[in-house]
MARVEXMAR-78217 format. One record per residue (C-alpha): residue number from 0; x, y, z; residue in three letters. Coordinates in nm, 3 decimals, decimal comma. Example, Ala and Ser with C-alpha at 12.3 -4.5 7.8 and 13.67 -1.06 7.14 Angstrom:
2
{num:0 px:1,230 py:-0,450 pz:0,780 residu:ALA}
{num:1 px:1,367 py:-0,106 pz:0,714 residu:SER}
//
This chain:
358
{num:0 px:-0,580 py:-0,601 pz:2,827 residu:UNK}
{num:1 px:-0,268 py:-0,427 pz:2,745 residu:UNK}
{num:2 px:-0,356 py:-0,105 pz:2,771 residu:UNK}
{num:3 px:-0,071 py:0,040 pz:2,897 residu:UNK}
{num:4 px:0,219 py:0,153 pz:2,677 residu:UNK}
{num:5 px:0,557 py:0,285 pz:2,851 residu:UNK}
{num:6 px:0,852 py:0,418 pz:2,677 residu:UNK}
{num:7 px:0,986 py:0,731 pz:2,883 residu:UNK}
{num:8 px:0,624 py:0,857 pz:2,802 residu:UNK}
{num:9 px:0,323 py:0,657 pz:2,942 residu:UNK}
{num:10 px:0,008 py:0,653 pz:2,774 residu:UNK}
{num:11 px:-0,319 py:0,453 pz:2,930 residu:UNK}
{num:12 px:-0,625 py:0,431 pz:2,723 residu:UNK}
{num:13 px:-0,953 py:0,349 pz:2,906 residu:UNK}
{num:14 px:-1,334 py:0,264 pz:2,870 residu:UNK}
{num:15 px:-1,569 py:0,115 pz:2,616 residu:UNK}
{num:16 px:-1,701 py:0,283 pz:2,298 residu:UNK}
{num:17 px:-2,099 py:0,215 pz:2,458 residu:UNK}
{num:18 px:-1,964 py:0,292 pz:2,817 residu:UNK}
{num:19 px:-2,049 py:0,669 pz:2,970 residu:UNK}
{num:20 px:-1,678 py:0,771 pz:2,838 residu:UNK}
{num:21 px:-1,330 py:0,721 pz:2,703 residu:UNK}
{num:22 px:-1,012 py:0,847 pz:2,780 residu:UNK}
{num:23 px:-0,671 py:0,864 pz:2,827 residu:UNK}
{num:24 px:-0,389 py:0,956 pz:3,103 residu:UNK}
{num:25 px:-0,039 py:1,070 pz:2,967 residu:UNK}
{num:26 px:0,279 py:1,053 pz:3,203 residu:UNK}
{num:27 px:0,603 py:1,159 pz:3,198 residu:UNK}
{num:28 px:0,559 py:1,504 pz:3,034 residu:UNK}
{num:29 px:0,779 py:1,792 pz:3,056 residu:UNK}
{num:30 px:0,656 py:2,005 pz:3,275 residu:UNK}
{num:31 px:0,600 py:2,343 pz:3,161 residu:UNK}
{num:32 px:0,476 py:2,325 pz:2,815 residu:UNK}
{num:33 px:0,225 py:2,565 pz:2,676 residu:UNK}
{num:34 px:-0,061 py:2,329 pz:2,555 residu:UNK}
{num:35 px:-0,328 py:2,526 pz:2,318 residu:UNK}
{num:36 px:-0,668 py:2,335 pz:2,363 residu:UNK}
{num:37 px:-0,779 py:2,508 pz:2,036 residu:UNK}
{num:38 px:-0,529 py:2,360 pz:1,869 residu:UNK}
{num:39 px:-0,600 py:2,018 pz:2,009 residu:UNK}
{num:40 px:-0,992 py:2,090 pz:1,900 residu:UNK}
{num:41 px:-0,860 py:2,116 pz:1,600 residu:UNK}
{num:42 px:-0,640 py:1,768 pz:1,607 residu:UNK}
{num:43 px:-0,959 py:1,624 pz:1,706 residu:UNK}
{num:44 px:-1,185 py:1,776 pz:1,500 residu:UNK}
{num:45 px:-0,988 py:1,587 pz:1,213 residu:UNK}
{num:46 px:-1,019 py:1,276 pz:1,357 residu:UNK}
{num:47 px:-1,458 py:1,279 pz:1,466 residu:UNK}
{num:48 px:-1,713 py:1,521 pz:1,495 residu:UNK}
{num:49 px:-2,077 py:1,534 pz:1,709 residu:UNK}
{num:50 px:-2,371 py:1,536 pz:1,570 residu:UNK}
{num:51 px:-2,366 py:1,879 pz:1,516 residu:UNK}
{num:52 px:-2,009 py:1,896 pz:1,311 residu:UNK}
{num:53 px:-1,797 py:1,974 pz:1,608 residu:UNK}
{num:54 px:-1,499 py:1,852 pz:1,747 residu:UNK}
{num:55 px:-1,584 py:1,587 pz:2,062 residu:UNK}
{num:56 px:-1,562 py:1,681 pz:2,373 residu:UNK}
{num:57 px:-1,298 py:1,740 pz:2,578 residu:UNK}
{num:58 px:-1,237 py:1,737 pz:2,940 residu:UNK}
{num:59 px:-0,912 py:1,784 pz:3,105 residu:UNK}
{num:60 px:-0,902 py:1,612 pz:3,441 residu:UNK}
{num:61 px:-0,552 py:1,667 pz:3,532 residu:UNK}
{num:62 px:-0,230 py:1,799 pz:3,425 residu:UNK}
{num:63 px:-0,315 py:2,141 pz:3,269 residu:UNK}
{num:64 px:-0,303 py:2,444 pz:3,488 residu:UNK}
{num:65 px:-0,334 py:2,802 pz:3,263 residu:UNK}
{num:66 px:-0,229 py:2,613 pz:2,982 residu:UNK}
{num:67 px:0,080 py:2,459 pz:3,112 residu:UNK}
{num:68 px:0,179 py:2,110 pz:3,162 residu:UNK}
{num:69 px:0,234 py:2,043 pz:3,572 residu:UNK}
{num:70 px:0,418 py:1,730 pz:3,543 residu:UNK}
{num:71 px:0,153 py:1,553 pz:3,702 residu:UNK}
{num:72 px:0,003 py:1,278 pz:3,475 residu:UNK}
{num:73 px:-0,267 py:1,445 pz:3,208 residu:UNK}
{num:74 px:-0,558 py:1,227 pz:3,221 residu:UNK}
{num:75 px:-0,843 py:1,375 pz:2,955 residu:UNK}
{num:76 px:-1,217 py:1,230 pz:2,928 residu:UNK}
{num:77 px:-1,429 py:1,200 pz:2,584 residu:UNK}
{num:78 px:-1,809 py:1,178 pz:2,684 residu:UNK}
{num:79 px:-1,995 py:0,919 pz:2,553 residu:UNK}
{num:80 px:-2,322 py:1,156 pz:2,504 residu:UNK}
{num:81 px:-2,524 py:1,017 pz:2,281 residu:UNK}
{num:82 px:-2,504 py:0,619 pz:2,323 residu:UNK}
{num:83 px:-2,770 py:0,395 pz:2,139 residu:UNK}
{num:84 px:-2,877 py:0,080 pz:2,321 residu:UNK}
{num:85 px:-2,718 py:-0,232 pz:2,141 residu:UNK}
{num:86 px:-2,890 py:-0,566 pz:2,124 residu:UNK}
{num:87 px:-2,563 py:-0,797 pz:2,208 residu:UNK}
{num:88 px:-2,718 py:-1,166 pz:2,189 residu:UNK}
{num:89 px:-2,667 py:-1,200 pz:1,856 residu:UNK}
{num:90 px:-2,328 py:-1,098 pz:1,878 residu:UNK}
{num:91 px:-2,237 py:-1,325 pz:2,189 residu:UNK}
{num:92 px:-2,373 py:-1,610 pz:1,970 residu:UNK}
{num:93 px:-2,241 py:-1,512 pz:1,578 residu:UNK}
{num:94 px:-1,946 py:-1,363 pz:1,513 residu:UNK}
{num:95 px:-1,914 py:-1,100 pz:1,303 residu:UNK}
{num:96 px:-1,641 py:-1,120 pz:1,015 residu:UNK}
{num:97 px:-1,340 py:-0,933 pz:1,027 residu:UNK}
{num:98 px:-1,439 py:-0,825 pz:1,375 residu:UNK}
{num:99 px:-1,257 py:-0,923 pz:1,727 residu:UNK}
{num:100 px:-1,570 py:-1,068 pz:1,843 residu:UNK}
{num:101 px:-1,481 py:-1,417 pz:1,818 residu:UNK}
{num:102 px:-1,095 py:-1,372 pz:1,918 residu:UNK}
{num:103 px:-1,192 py:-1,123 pz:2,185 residu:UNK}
{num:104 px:-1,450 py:-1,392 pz:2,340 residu:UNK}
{num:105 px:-1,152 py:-1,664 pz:2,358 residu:UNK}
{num:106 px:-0,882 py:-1,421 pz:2,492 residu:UNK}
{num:107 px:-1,147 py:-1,298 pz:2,765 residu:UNK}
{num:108 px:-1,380 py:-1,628 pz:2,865 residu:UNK}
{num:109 px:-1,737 py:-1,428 pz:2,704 residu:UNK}
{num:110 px:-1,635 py:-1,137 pz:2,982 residu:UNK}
{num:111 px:-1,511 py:-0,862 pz:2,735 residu:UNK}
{num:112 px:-1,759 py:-0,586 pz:2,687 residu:UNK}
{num:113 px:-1,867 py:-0,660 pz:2,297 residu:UNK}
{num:114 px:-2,114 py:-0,369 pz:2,256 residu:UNK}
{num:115 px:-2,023 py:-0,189 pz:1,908 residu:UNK}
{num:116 px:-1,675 py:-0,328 pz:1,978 residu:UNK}
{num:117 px:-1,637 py:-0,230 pz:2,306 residu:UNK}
{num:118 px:-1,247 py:-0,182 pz:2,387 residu:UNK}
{num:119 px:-1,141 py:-0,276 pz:2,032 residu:UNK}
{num:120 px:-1,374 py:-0,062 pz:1,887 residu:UNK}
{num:121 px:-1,223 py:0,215 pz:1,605 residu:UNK}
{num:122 px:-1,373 py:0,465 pz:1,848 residu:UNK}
{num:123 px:-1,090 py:0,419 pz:2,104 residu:UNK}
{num:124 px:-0,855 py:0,571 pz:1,841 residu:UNK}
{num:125 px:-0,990 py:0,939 pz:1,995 residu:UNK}
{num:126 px:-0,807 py:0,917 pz:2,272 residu:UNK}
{num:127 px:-0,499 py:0,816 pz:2,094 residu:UNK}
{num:128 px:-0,562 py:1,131 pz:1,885 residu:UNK}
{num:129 px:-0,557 py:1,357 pz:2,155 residu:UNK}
{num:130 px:-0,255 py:1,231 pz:2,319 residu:UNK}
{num:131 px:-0,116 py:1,290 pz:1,976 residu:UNK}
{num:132 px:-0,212 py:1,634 pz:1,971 residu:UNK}
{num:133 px:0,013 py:1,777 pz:2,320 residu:UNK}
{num:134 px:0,278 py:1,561 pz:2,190 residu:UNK}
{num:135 px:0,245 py:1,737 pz:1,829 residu:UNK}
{num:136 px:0,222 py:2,046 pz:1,983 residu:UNK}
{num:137 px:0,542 py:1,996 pz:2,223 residu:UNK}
{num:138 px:0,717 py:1,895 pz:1,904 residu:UNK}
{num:139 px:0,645 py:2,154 pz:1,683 residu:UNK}
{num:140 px:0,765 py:2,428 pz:1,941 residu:UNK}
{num:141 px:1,122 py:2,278 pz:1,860 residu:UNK}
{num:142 px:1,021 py:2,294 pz:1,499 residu:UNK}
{num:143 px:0,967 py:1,910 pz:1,415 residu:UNK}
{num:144 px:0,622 py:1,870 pz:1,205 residu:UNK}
{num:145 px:0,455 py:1,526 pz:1,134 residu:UNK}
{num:146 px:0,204 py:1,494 pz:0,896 residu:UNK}
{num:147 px:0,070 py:1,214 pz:0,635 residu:UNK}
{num:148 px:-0,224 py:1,218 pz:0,390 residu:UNK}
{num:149 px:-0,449 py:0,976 pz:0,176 residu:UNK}
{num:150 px:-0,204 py:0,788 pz:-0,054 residu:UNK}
{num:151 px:-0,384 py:0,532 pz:-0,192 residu:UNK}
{num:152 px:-0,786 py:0,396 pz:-0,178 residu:UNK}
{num:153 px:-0,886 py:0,080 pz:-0,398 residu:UNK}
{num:154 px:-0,572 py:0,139 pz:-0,609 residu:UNK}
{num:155 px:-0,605 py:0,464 pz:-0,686 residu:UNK}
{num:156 px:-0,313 py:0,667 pz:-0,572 residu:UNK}
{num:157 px:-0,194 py:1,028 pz:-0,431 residu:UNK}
{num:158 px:0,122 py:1,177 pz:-0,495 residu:UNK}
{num:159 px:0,352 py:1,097 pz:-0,262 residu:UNK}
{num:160 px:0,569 py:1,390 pz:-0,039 residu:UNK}
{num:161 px:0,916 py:1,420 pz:-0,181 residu:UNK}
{num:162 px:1,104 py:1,175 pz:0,065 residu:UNK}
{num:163 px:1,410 py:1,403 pz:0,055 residu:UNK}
{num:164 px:1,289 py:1,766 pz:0,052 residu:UNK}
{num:165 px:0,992 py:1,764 pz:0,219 residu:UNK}
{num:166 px:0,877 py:2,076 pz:0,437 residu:UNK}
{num:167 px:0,696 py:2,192 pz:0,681 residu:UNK}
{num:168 px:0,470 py:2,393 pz:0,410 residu:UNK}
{num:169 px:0,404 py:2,093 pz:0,239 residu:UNK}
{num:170 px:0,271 py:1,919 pz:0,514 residu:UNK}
{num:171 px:0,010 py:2,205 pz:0,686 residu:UNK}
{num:172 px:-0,057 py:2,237 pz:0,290 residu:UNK}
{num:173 px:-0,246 py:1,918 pz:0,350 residu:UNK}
{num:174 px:-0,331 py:1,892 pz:0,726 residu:UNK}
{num:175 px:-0,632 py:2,048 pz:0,735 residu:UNK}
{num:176 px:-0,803 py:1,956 pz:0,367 residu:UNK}
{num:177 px:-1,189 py:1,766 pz:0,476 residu:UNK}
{num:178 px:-1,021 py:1,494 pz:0,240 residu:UNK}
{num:179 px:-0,674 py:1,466 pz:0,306 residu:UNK}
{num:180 px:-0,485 py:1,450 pz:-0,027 residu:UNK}
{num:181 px:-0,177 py:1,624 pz:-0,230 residu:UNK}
{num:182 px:-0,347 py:1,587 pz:-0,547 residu:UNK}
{num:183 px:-0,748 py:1,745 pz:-0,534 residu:UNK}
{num:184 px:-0,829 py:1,542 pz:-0,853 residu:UNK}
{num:185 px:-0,692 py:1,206 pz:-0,725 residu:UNK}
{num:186 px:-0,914 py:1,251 pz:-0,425 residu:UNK}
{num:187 px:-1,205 py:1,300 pz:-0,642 residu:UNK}
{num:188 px:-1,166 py:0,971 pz:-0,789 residu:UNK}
{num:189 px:-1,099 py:0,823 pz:-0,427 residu:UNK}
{num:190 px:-1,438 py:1,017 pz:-0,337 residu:UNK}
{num:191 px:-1,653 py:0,867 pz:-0,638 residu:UNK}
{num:192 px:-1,489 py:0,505 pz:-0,549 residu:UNK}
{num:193 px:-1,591 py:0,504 pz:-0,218 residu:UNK}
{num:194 px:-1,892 py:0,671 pz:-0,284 residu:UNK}
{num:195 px:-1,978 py:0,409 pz:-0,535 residu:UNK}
{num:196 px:-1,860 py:0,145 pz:-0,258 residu:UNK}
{num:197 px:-2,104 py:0,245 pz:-0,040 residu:UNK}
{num:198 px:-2,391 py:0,241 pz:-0,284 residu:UNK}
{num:199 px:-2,288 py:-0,159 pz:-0,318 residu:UNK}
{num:200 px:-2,278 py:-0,209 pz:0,071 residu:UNK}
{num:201 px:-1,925 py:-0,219 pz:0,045 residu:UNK}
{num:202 px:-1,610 py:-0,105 pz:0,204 residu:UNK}
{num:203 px:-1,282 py:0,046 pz:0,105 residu:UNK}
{num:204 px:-0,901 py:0,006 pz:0,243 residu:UNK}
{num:205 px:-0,582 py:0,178 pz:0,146 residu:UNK}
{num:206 px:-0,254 py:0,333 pz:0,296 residu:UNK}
{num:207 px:-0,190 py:0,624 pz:0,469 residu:UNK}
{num:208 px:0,141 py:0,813 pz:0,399 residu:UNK}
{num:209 px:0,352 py:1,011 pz:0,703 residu:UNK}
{num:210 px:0,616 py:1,191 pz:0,720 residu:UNK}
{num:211 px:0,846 py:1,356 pz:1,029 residu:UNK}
{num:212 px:1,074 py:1,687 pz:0,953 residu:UNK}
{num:213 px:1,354 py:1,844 pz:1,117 residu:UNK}
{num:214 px:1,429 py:1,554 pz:1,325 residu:UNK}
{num:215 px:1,751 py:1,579 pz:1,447 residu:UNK}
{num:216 px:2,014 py:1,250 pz:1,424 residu:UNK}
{num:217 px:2,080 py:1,017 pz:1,632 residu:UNK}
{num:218 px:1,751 py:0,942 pz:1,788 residu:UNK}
{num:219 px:1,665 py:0,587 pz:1,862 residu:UNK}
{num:220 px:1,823 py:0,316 pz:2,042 residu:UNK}
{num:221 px:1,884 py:-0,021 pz:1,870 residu:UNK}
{num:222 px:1,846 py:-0,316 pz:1,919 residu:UNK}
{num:223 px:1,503 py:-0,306 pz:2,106 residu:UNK}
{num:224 px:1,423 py:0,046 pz:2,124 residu:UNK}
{num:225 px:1,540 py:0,166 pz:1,790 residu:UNK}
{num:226 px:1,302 py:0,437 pz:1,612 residu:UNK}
{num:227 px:1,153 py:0,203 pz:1,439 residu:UNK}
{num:228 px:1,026 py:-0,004 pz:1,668 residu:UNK}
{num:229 px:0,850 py:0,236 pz:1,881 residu:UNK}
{num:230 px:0,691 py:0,397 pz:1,575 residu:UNK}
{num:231 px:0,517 py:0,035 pz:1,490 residu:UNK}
{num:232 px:0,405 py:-0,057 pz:1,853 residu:UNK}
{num:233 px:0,210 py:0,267 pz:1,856 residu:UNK}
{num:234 px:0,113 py:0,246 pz:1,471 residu:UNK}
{num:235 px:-0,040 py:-0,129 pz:1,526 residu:UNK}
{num:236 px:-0,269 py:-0,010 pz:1,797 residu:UNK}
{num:237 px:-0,471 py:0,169 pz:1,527 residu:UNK}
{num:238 px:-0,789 py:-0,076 pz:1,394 residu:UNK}
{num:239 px:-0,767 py:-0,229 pz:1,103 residu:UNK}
{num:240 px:-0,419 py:-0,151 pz:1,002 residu:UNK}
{num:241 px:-0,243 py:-0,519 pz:0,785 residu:UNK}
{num:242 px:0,118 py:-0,348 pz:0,687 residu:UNK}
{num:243 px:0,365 py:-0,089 pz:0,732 residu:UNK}
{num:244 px:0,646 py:0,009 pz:0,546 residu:UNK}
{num:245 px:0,975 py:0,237 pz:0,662 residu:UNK}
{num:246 px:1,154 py:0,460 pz:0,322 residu:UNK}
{num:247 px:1,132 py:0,243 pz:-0,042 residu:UNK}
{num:248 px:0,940 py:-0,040 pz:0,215 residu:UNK}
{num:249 px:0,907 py:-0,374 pz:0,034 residu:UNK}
{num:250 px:1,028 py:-0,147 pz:-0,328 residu:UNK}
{num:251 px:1,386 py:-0,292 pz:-0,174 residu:UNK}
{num:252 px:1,385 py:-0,638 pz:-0,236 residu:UNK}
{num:253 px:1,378 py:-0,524 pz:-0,636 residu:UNK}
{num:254 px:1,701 py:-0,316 pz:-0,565 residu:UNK}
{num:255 px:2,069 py:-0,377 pz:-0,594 residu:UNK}
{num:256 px:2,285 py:-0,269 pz:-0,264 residu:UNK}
{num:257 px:2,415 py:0,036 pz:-0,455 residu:UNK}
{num:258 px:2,070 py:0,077 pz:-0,588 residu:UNK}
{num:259 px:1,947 py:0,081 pz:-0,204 residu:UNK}
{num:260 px:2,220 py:0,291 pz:-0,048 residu:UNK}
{num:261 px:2,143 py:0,694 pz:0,003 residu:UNK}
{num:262 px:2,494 py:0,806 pz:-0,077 residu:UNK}
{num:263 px:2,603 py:1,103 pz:0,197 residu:UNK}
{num:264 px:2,675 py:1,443 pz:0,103 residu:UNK}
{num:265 px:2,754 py:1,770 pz:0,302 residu:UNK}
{num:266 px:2,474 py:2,031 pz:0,206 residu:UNK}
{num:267 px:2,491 py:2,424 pz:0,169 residu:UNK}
{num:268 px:2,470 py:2,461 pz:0,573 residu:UNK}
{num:269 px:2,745 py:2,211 pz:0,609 residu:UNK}
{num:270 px:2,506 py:1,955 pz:0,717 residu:UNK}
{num:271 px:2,509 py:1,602 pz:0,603 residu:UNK}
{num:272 px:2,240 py:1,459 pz:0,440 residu:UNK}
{num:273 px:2,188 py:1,182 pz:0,180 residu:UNK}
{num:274 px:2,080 py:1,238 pz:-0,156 residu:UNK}
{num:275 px:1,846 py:0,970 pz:-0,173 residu:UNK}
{num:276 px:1,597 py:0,851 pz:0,103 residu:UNK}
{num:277 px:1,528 py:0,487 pz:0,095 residu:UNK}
{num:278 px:1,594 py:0,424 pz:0,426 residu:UNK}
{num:279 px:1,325 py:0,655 pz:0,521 residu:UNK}
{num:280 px:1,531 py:0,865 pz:0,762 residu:UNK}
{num:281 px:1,642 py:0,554 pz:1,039 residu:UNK}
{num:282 px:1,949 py:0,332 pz:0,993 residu:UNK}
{num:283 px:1,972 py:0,098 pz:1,274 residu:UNK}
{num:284 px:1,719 py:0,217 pz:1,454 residu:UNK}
{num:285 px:1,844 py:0,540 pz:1,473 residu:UNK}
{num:286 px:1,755 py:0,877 pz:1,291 residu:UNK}
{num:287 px:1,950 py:1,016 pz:0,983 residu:UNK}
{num:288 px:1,836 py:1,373 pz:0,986 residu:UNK}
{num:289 px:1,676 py:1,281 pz:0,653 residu:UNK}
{num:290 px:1,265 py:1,320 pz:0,676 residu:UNK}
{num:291 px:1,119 py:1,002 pz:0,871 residu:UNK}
{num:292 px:0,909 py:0,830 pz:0,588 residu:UNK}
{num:293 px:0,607 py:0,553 pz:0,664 residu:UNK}
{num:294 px:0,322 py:0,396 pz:0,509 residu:UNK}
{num:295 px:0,058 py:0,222 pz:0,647 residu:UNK}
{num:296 px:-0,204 py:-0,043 pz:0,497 residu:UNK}
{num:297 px:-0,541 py:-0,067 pz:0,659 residu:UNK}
{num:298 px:-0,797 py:-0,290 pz:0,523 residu:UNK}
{num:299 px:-1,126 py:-0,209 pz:0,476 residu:UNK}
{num:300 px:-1,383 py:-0,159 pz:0,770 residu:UNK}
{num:301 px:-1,506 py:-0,494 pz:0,855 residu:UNK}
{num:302 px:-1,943 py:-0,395 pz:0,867 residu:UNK}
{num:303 px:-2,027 py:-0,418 pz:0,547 residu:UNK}
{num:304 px:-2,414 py:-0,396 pz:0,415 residu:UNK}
{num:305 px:-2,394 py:-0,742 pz:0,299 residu:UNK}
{num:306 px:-2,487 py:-1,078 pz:0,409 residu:UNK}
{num:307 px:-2,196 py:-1,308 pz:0,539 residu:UNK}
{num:308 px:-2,179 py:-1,614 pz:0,670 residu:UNK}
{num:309 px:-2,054 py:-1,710 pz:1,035 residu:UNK}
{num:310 px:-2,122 py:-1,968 pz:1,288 residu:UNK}
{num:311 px:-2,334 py:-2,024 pz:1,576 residu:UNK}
{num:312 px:-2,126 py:-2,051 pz:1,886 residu:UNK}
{num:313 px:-2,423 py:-2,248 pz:2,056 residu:UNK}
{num:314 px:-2,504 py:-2,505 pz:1,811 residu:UNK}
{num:315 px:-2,153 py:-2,492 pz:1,598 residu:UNK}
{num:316 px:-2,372 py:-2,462 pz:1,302 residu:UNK}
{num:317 px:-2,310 py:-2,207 pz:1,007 residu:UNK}
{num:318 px:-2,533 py:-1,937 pz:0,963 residu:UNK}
{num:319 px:-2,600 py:-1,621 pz:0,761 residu:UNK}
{num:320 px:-2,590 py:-1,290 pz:0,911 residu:UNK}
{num:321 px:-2,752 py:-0,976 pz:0,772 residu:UNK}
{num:322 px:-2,656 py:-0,730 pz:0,631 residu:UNK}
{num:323 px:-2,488 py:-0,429 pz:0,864 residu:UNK}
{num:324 px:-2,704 py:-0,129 pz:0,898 residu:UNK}
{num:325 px:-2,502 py:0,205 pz:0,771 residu:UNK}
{num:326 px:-2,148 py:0,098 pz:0,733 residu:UNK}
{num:327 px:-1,871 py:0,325 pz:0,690 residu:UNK}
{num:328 px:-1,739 py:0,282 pz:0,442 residu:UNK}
{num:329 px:-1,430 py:0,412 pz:0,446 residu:UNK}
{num:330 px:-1,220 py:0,502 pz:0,747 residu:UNK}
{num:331 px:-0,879 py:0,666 pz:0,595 residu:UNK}
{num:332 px:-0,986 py:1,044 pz:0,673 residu:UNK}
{num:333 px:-1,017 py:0,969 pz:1,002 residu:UNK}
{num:334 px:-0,702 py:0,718 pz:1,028 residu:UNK}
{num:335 px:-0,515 py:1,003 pz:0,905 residu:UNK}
{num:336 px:-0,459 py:1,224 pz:1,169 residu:UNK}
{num:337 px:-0,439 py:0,892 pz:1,399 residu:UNK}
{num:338 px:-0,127 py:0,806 pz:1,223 residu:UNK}
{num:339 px:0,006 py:1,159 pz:1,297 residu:UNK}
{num:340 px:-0,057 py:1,141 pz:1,685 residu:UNK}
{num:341 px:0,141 py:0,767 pz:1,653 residu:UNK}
{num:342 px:0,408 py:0,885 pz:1,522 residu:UNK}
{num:343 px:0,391 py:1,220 pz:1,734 residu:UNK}
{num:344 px:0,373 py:1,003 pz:2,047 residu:UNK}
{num:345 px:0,690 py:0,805 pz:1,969 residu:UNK}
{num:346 px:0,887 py:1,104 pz:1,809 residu:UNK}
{num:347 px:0,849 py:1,259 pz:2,187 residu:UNK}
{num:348 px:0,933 py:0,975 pz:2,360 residu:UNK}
{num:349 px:1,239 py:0,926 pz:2,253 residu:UNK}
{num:350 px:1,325 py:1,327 pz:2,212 residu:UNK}
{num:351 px:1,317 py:1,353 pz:2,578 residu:UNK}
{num:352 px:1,640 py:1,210 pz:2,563 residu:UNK}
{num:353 px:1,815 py:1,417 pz:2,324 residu:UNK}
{num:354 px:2,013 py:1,708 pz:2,467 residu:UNK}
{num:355 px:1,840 py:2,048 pz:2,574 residu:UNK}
{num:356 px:1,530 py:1,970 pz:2,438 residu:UNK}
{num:357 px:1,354 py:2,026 pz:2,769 residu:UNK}
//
């Protein structure tokens, strides 16, 4: 499995979402850096919760001494605590729809650890998430601030951030909300859709909206290694996630050229900036200055609490399976701050190379 991802800043996710834990080791960061585990309770906290409403646990193997990186690699462990025993037969023999179960079987000969998803499973995002977190906080020590909200469920849309003004207030306006929206009343109607969803055994998608500020220019290295691409690898590690889109996205192919361009302009603080931001704050690969803008689709989660139809990989036959006890149905809140610690992750990366920033 590729679980492995290297780009000035290594990140390794390991275990299985039914094994004892999962967890993560981080190399490559400055040494040094105040890390605030409250604050990366709190990162979590967004992303899952125990049974008793609390952020899951913790536990720092390596890298943190009194709060300070070492330089040696950070390797953190979630505990698995509370792990029900899973009946896999059925699985082995029908795969599920919209699951990895059938690809993951072919890519690994039957030997891949299939237990509530095992390695593919949405739970492995939680590591991601706190790797996310230190690289968040190491970020917003130099004053750059990612954050993203709910922007659309079923059709029904948020407001989006202003693509050329947006703040830092605008985005801890939203970070911490239990439903992650700009608009309270839109994500009442989100809330009563999914609610009524769920009441059908079904299961909603949308996108997720982010945004980066007070990233400097001239980060990013085309033509491999631009901005851009780092941003994606990291964003399509996240489950379920069909599209994502950089500024006006696919709105571009209905534009002109001049319609497209962000004509420059030299602001108050003799800064240049653009006054438009369709190209979402990279050209070339390579940041503007202007706010980084992405959205992401995800699709909706795959265990539904309806029947569907498979087949048997014994007899080749087509059969029905039932329906999933207790889906989720709806994922976003907790995709949220996943999309943060993405983007966090590959802002950092490629910040180590700009000048004095460590």
């Amino acid at each position: 499995m590729a679980s492995i991802w290297n780009n000035r800043i290594s990140v390794s996710v390991f275990g299985e979402t039914q094994g004892p834990a999962i967890g993560i080791t981080i190399d490559n960061l400055p040494p040094g850096e105040y890390i605030d585990t409250n604050q990366i309770s709190q990162f979590m906290g967004r992303h899952s919760t125990d049974e008793n409403g609390r952020p899951v646990l913790n536990q720092v193997m390596s890298g943190i001494l009194n709060n300070r990186t070492t330089g040696s690699p950070l390797c953190a462990f979630i505990q698995n605590t509370s792990v029900p025993p899973q009946d896999i037969s059925q699985i082995n023999r029908l795969p599920r729809p919209g699951h990895a179960d059938y690809t993951g079987t072919l890519r690994y000969k039957g030997f891949n650890d299939i237990r509530d998803g095992g390695h593919v499973s949405d739970s492995m995002t939680a590591p991601l998430c706190f790797a996310g977190a230190v690289c968040g906080q190491i970020l917003e020590r130099r004053g750059i601030y990612t954050g993203a909200h709910i922007e659309e469920v079923h059709g029904i849309h948020d407001r989006t951030f202003n693509h050329v003004s947006v703040t830092k207030e605008d985005i801890l306006a939203v970070r911490y909300k239990k439903f992650p929206v700009i608009q309270n009343a839109q994500g009442d109607k989100m809330l009563d859709d999914i609610y009524a969803a769920a009441e059908g055994g079904e299961t909603l998608g949308g996108a997720v909206e982010c945004v980066a500020v007070n990233v400097p220019a001239g980060i990013g290295s085309p033509v491999f290694n631009g901005l851009e691409n780092t941003i994606a690898q990291l964003m399509f590690a996240l489950p379920n996630i069909r599209g994502l889109e950089f500024g006006a996205g696919f709105d571009v192919t209905e534009m002109t050229g001049s319609q497209c361009n962000d004509s420059y302009y030299v602001d108050k603080h003799g800064h240049i900036r653009t006054a438009s931001n369709n190209h979402g704050g990279i050209l070339g690969g390579i940041s503007s200055g202007m706010p980084i803008v992405l959205k992401a689709a995800f699709r909706p989660p795959a265990a539904v609490g309806k029947a569907q139809q498979t087949v048997n990989l014994s007899s080749m036959e087509t059969e029905t399976l039932a329906p999933a006890s207790a889906p989720e149905s709806c994922i976003l809140p907790k995709l949220v701050p996943c999309v943060e610690a993405a983007v966090n992750i590959a802002l950092l990366s490629h910040m180590l190379d700009y000048p004095h920033f460590c």
